[in-house]
C-alpha positions as protocol buffer text, in pm:
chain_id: "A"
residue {
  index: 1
  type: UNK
  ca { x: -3567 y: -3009 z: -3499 }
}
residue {
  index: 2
  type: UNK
  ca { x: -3403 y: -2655 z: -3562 }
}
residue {
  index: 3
  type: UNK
  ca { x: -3617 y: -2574 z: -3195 }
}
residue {
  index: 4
  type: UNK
  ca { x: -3454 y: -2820 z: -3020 }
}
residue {
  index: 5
  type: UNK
  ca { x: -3113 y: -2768 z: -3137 }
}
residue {
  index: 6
  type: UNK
  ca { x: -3138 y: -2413 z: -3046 }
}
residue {
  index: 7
  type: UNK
  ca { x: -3253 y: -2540 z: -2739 }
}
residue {
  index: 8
  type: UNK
  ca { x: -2995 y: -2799 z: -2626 }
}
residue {
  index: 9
  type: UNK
  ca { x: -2731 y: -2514 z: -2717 }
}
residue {
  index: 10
  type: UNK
  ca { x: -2921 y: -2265 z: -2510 }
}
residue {
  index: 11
  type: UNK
  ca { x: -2886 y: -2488 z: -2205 }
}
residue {
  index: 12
  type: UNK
  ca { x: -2529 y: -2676 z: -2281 }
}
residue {
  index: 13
  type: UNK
  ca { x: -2637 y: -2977 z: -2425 }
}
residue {
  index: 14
  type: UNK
  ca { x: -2489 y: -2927 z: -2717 }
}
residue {
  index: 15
  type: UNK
  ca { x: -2150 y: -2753 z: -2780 }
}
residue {
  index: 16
  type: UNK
  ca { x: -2170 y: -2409 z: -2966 }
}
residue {
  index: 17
  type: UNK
  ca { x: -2004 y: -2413 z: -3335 }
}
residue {
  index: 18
  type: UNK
  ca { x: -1620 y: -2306 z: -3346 }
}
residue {
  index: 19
  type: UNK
  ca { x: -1542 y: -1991 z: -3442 }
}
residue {
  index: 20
  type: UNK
  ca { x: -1511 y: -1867 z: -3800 }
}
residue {
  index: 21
  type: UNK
  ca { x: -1157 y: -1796 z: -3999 }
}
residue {
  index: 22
  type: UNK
  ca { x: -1260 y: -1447 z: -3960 }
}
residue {
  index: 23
  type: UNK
  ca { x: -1355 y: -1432 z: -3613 }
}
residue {
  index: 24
  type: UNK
  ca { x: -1019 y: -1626 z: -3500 }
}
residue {
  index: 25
  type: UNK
  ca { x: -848 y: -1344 z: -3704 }
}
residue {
  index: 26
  type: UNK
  ca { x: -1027 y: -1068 z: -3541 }
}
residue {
  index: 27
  type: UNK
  ca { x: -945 y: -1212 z: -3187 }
}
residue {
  index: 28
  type: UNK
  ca { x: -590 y: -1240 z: -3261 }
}
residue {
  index: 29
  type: UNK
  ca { x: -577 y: -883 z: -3396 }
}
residue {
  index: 30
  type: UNK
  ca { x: -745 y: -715 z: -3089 }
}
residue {
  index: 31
  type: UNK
  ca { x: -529 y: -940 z: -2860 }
}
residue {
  index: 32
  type: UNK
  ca { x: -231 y: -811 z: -3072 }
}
residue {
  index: 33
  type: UNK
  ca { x: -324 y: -435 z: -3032 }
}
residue {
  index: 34
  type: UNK
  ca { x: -386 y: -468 z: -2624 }
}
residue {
  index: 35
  type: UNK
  ca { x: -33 y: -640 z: -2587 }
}
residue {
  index: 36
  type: UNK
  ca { x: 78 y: -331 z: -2789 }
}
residue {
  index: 37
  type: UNK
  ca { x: -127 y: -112 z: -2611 }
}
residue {
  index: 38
  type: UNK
  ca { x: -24 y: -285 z: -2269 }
}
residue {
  index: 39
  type: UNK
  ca { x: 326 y: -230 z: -2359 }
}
residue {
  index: 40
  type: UNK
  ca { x: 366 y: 137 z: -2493 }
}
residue {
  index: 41
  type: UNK
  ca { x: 93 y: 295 z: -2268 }
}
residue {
  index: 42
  type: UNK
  ca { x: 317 y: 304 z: -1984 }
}
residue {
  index: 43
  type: UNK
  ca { x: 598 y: 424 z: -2161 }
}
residue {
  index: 44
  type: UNK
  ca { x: 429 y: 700 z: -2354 }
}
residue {
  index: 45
  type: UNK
  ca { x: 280 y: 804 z: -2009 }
}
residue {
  index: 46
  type: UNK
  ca { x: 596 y: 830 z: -1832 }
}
residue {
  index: 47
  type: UNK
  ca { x: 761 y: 998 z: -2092 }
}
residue {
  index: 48
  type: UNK
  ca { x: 468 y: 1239 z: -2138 }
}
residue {
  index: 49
  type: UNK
  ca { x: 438 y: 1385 z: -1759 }
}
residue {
  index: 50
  type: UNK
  ca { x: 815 y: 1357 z: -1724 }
}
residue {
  index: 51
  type: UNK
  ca { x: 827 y: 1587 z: -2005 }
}
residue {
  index: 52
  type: UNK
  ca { x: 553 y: 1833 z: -1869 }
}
residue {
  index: 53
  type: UNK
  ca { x: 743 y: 1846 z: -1548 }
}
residue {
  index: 54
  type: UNK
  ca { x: 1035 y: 1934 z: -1695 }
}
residue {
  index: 55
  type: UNK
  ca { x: 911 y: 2197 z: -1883 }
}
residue {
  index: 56
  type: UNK
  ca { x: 660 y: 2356 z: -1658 }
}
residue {
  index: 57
  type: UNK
  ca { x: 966 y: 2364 z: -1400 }
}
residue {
  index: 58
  type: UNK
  ca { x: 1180 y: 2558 z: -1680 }
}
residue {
  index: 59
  type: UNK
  ca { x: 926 y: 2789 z: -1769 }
}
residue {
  index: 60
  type: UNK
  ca { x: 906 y: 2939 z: -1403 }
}
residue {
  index: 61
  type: UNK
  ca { x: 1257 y: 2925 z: -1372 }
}
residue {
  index: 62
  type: UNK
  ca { x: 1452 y: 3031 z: -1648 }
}
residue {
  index: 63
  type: UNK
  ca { x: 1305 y: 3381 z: -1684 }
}
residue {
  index: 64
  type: UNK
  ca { x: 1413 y: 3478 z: -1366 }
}
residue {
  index: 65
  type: UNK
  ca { x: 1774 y: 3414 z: -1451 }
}
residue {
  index: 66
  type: UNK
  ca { x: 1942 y: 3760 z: -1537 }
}
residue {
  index: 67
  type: UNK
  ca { x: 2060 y: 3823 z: -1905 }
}
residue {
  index: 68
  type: UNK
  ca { x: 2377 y: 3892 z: -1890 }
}
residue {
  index: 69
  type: UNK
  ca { x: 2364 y: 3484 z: -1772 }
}
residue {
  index: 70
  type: UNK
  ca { x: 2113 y: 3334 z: -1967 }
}
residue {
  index: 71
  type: UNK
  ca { x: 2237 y: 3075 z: -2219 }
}
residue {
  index: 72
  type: UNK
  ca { x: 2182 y: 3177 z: -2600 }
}
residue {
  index: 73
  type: UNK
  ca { x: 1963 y: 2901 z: -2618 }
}
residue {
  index: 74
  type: UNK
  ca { x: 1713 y: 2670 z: -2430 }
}
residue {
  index: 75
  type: UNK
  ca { x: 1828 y: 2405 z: -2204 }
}
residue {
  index: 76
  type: UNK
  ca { x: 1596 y: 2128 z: -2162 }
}
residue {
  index: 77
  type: UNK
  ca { x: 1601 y: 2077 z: -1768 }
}
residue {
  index: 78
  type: UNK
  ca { x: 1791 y: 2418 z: -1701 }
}
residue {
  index: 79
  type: UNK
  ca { x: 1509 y: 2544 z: -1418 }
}
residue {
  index: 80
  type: UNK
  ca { x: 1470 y: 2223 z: -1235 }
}
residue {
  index: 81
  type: UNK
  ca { x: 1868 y: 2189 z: -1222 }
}
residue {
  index: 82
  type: UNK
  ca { x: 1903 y: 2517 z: -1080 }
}
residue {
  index: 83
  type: UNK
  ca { x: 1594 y: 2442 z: -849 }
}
residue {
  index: 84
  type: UNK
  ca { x: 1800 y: 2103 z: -725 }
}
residue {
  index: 85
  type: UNK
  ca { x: 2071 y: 2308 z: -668 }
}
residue {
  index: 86
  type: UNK
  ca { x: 1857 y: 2561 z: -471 }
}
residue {
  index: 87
  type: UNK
  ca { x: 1722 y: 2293 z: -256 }
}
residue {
  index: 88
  type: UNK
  ca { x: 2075 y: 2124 z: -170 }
}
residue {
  index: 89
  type: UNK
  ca { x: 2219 y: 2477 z: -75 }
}
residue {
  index: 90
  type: UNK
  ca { x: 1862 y: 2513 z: 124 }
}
residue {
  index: 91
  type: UNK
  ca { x: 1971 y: 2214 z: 357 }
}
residue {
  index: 92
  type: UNK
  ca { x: 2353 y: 2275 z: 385 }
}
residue {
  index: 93
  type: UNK
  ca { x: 2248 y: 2600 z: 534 }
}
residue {
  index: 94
  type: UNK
  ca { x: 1972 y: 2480 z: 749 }
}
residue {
  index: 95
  type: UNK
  ca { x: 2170 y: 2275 z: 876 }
}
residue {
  index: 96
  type: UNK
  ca { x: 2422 y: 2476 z: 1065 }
}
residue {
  index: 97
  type: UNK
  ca { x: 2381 y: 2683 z: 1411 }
}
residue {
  index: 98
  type: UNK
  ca { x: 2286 y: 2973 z: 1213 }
}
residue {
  index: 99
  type: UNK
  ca { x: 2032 y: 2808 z: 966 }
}
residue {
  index: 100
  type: UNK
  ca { x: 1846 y: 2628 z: 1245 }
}
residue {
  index: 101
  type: UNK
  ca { x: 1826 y: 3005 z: 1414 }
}
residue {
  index: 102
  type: UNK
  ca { x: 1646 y: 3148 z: 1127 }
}
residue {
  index: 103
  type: UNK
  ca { x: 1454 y: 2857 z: 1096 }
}
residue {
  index: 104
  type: UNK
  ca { x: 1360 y: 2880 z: 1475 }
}
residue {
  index: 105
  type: UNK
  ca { x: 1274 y: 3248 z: 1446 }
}
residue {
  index: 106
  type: UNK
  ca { x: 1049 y: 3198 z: 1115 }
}
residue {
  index: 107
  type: UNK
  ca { x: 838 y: 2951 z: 1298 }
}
residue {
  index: 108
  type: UNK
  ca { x: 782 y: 3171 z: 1576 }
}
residue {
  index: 109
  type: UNK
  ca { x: 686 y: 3433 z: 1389 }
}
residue {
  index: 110
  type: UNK
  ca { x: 408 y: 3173 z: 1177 }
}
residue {
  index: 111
  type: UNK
  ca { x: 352 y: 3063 z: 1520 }
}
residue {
  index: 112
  type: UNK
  ca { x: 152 y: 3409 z: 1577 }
}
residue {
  index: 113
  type: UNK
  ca { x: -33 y: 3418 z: 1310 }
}
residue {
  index: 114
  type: UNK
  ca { x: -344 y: 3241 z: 1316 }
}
residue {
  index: 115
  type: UNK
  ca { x: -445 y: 3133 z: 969 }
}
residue {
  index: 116
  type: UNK
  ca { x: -135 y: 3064 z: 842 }
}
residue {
  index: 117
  type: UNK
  ca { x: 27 y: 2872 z: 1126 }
}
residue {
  index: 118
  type: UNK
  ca { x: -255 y: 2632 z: 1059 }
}
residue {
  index: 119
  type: UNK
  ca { x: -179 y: 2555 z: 722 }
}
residue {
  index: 120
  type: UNK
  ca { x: 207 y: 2600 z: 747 }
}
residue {
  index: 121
  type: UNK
  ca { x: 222 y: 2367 z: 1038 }
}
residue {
  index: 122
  type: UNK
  ca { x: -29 y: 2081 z: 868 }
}
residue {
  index: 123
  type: UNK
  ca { x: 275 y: 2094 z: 556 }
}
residue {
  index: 124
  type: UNK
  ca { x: 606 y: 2099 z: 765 }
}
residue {
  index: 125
  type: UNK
  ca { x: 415 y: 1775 z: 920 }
}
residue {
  index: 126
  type: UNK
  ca { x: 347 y: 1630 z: 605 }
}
residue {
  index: 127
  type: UNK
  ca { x: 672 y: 1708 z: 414 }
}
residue {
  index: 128
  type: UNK
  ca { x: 867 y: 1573 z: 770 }
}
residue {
  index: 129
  type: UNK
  ca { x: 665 y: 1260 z: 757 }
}
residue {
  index: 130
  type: UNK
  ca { x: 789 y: 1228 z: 355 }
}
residue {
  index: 131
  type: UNK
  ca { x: 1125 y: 1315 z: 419 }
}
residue {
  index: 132
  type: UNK
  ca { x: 1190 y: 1113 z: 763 }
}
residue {
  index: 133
  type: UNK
  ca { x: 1453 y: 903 z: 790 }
}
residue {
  index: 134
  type: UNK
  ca { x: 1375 y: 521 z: 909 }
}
residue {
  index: 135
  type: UNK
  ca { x: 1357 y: 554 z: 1215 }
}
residue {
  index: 136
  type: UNK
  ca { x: 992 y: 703 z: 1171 }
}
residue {
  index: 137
  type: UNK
  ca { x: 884 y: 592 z: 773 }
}
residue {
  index: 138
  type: UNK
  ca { x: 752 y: 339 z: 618 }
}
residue {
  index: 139
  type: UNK
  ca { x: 1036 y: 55 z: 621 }
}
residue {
  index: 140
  type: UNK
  ca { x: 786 y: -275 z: 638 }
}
residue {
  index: 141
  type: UNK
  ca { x: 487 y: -472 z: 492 }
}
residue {
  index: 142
  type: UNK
  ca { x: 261 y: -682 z: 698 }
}
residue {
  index: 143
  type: UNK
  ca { x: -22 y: -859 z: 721 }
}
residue {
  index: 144
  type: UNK
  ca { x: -306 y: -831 z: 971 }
}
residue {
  index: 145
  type: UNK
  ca { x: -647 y: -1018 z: 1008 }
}
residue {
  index: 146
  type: UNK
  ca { x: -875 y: -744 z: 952 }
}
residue {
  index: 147
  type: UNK
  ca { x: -1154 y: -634 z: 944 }
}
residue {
  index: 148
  type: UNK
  ca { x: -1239 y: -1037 z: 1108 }
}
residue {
  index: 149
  type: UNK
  ca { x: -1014 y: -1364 z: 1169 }
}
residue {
  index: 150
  type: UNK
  ca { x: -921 y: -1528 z: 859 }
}
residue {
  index: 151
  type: UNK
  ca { x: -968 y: -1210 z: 651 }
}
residue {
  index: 152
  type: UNK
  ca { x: -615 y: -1085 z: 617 }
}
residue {
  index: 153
  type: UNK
  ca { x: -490 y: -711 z: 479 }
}
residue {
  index: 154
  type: UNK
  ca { x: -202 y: -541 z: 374 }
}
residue {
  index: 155
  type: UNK
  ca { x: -50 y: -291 z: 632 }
}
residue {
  index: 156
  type: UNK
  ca { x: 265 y: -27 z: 660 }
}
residue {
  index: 157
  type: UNK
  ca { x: 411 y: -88 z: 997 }
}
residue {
  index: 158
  type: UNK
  ca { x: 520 y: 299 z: 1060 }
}
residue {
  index: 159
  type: UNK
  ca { x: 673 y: 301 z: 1428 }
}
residue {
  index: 160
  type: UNK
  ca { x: 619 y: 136 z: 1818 }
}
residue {
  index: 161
  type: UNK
  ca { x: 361 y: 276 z: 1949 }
}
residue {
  index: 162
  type: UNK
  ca { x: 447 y: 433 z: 2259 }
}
residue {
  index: 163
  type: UNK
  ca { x: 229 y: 678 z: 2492 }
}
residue {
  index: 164
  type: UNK
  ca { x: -76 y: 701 z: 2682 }
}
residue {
  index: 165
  type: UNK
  ca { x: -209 y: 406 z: 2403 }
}
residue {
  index: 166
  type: UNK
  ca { x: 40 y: 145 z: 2612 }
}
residue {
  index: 167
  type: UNK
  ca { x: -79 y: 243 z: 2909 }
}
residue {
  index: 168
  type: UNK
  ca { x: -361 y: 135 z: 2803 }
}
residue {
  index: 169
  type: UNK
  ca { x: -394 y: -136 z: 2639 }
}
residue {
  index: 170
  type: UNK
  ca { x: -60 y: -404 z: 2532 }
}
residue {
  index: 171
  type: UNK
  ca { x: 279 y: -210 z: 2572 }
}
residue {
  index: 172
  type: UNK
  ca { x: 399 y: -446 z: 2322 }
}
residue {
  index: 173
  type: UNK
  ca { x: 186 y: -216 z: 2053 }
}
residue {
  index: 174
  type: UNK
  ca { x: 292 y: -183 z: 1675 }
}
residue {
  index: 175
  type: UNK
  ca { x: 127 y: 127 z: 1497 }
}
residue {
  index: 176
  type: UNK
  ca { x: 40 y: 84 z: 1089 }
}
residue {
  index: 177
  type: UNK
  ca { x: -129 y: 237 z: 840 }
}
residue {
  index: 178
  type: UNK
  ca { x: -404 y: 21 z: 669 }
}
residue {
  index: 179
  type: UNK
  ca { x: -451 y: 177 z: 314 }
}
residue {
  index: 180
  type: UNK
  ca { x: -733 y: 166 z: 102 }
}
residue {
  index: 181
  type: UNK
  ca { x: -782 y: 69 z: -281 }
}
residue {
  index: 182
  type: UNK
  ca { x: -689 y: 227 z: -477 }
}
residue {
  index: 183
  type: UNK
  ca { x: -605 y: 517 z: -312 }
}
residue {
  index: 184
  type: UNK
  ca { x: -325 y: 432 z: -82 }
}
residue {
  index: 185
  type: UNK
  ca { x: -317 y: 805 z: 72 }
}
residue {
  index: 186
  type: UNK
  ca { x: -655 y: 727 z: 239 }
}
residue {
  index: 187
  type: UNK
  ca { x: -709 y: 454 z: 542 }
}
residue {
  index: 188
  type: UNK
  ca { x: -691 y: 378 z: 921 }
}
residue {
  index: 189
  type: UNK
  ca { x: -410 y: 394 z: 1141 }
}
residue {
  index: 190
  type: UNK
  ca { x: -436 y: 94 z: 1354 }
}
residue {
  index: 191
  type: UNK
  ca { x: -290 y: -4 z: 1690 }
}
residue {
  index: 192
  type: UNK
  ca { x: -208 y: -352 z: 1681 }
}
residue {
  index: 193
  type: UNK
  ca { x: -16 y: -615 z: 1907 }
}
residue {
  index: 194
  type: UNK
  ca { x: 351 y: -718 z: 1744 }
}
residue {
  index: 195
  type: UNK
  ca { x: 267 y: -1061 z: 1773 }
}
residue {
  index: 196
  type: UNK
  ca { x: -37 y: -1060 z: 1605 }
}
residue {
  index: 197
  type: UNK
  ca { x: 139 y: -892 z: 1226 }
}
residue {
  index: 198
  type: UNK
  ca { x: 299 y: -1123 z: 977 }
}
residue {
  index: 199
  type: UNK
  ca { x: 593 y: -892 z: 804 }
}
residue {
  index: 200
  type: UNK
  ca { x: 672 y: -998 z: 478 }
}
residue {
  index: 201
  type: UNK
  ca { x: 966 y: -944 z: 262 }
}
residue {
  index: 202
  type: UNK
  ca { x: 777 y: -712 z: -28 }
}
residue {
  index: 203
  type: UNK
  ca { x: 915 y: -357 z: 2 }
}
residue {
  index: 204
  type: UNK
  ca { x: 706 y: -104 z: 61 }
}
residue {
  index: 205
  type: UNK
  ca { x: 717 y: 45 z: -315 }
}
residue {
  index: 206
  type: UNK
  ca { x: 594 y: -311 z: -428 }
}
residue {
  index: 207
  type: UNK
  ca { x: 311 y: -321 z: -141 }
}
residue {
  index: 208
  type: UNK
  ca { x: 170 y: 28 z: -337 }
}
residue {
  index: 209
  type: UNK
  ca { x: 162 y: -126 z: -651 }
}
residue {
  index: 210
  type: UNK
  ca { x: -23 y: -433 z: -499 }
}
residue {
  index: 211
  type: UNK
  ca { x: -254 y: -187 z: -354 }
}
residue {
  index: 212
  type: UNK
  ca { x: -329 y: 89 z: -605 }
}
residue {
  index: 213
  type: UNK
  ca { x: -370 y: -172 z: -892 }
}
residue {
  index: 214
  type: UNK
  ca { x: -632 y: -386 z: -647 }
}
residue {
  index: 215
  type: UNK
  ca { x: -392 y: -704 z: -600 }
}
residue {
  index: 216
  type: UNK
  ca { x: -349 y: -728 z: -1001 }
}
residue {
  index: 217
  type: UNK
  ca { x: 41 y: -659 z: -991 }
}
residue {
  index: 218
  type: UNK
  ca { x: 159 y: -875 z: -772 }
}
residue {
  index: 219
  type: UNK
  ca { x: 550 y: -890 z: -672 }
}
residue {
  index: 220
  type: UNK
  ca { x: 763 y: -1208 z: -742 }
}
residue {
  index: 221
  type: UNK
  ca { x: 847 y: -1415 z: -434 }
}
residue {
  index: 222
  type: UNK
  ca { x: 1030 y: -1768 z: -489 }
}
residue {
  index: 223
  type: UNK
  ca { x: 766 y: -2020 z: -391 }
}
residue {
  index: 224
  type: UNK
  ca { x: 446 y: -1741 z: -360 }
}
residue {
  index: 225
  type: UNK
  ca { x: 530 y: -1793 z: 20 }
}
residue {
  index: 226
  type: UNK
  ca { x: 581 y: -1476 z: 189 }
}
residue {
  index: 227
  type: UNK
  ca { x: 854 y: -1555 z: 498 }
}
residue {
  index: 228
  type: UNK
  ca { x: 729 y: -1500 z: 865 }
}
residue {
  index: 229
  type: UNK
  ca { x: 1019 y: -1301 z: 1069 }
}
residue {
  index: 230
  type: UNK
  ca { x: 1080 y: -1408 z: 1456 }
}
residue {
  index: 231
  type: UNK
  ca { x: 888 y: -1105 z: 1579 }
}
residue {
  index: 232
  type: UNK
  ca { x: 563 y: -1332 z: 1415 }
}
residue {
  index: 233
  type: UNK
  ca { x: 674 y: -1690 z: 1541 }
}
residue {
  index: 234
  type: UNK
  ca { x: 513 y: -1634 z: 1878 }
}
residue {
  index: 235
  type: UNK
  ca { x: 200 y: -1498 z: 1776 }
}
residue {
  index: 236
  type: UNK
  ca { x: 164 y: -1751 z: 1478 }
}
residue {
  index: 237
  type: UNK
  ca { x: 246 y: -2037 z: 1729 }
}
residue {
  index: 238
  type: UNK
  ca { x: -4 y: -1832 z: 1985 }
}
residue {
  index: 239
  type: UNK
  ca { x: -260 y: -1896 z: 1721 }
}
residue {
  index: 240
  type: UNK
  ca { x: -207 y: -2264 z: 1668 }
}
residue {
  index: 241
  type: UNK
  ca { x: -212 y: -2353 z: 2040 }
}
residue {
  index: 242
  type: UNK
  ca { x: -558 y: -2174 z: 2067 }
}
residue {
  index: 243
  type: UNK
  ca { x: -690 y: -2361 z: 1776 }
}
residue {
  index: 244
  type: UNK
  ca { x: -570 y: -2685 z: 1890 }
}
residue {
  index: 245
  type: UNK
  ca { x: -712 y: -2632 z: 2204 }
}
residue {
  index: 246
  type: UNK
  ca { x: -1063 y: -2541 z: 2125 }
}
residue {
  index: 247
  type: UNK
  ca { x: -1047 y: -2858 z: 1887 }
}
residue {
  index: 248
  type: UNK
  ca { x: -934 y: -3077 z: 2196 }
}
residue {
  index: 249
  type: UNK
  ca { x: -1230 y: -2899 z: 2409 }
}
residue {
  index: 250
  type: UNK
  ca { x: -1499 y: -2988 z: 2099 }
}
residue {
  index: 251
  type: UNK
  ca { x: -1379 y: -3354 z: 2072 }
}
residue {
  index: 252
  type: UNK
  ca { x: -1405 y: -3377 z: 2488 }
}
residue {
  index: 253
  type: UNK
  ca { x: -1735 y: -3255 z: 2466 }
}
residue {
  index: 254
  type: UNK
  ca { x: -1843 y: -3481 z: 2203 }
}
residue {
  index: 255
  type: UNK
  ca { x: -1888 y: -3781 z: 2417 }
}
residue {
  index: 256
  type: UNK
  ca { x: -2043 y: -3650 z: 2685 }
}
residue {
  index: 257
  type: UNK
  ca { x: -2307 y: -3561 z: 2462 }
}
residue {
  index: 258
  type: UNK
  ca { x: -2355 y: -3869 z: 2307 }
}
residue {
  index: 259
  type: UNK
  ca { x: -2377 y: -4021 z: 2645 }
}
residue {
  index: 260
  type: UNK
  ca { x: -2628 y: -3749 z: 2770 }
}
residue {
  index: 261
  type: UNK
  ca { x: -2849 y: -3831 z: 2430 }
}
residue {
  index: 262
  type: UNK
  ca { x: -2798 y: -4219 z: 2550 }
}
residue {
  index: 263
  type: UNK
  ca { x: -2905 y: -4178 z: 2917 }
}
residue {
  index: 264
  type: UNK
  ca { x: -3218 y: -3952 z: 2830 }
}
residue {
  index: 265
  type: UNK
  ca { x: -3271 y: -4244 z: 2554 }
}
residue {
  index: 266
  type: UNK
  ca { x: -3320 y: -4486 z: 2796 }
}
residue {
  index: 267
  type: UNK
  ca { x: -3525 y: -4307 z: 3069 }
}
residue {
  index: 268
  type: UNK
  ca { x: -3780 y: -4225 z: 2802 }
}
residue {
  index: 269
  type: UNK
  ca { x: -3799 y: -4606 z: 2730 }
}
């Protein structure tokens, strides 16, 4: 009997015993402690590298202030106010005739030099591309059927493409970045027709999170039902009207079959 208990329960026959007081209370604590730990982890996180930051900013900057103007004791965030500071007066002065002179005549000079101009010219393209203004950044999420149809991804729609690519292949060409998870700084850049990308309303901050924590944080919409724009109307009703006609084809063809599989019925009687 004990054999065939064990049995039935091995293969769901029989339902397995409920849990004992103790176990219960065990489950509740460790669900407890994770909702704690869910809680306070990112808080003690943030806090912690905000902190570093802070302070290995104010370690490289406060010593070089002269004595005679060093406060008589620390400031917390001293070095990375004077480093904001720096920065702004940086870009007032670039920003004049003068400025963009200097600036002009530095590249030149890094333009000559041939290790360096490599690596100073692969920043200044990366720290343009983080600091550019809309016209050129990340401003939109869509969706694209990739890497087949019916399999749909997240995209950053960067810019039009424009170019030899339009000459090419559709002028009517969208260019985004397909990232990967979840590492967002990796992926394709894809050349894809406007009609064919479904933008949604998520920004593009909430579209990172989505990525990097593999579809797990996922942004509030009202309904779950991400809006389609106009510039995805035509290529959603594109879609439809292909559909509908290869199921109009299929049906037509249907018959004929059936009446082929009749007529070579008969001849063989």
């Amino acid at each position: 009997m004990d054999d065939m208990a064990r049995k039935k329960r091995e293969f769901g026959d029989e339902p397995p015993p409920p849990p004992s007081r103790m176990a219960r209370a065990f489950g509740s604590l460790r669900n407890n402690f994770l909702t704690g730990l869910v809680v306070a982890a990112p808080i003690g996180i943030t806090i912690y590298l905000t902190w570093n930051f802070i302070a290995f900013v104010d370690n490289r900057v406060t010593p070089l202030i002269p004595e005679q103007y060093s406060p008589p004791f620390t400031i917390p965030g001293l070095g990375l106010l004077i480093v904001f500071i720096a920065l702004l007066m940086l870009g007032i002065f670039t920003k004049n005739l003068f400025g963009r002179s200097i600036i002009n005549l530095g590249d030149r000079i890094i333009a000559r030099m041939p290790v360096v101009r490599s690596i100073y010219g692969a920043l200044k393209q990366i720290f343009e591309t983080v600091a550019a203004d809309h016209q050129s950044s990340f401003q939109q999420v869509g969706l694209i059927q990739y890497p087949r149809e019916n399999i749909w991804a997240v995209v950053f729609v960067t810019t039009q493409t424009k170019g030899e690519i339009t000459a090419h292949a559709d002028p009517e060409m969208v260019s985004v970045f397909l990232p990967t998870t979840p590492n967002p700084t990796s992926g394709f850049l894809l050349f894809v027709p406007k009609s064919e990308i479904v933008i949604l309303d998520m920004t593009v901050e909430q579209a990172a999170k989505l990525i990097i924590s593999a579809g797990i944080v996922e942004p509030d919409h009202p309904n779950g039902v991400a809006s389609i724009n106009s510039t995805t109307i035509e290529g959603a009703r594109r879609i439809l009207e292909e559909r509908m006609a290869d199921e109009e084809g299929a049906d037509a063809t249907a018959p004929k079959d059936a009446a082929n599989t009749d007529d070579d019925k008969e001849k063989v009687a």
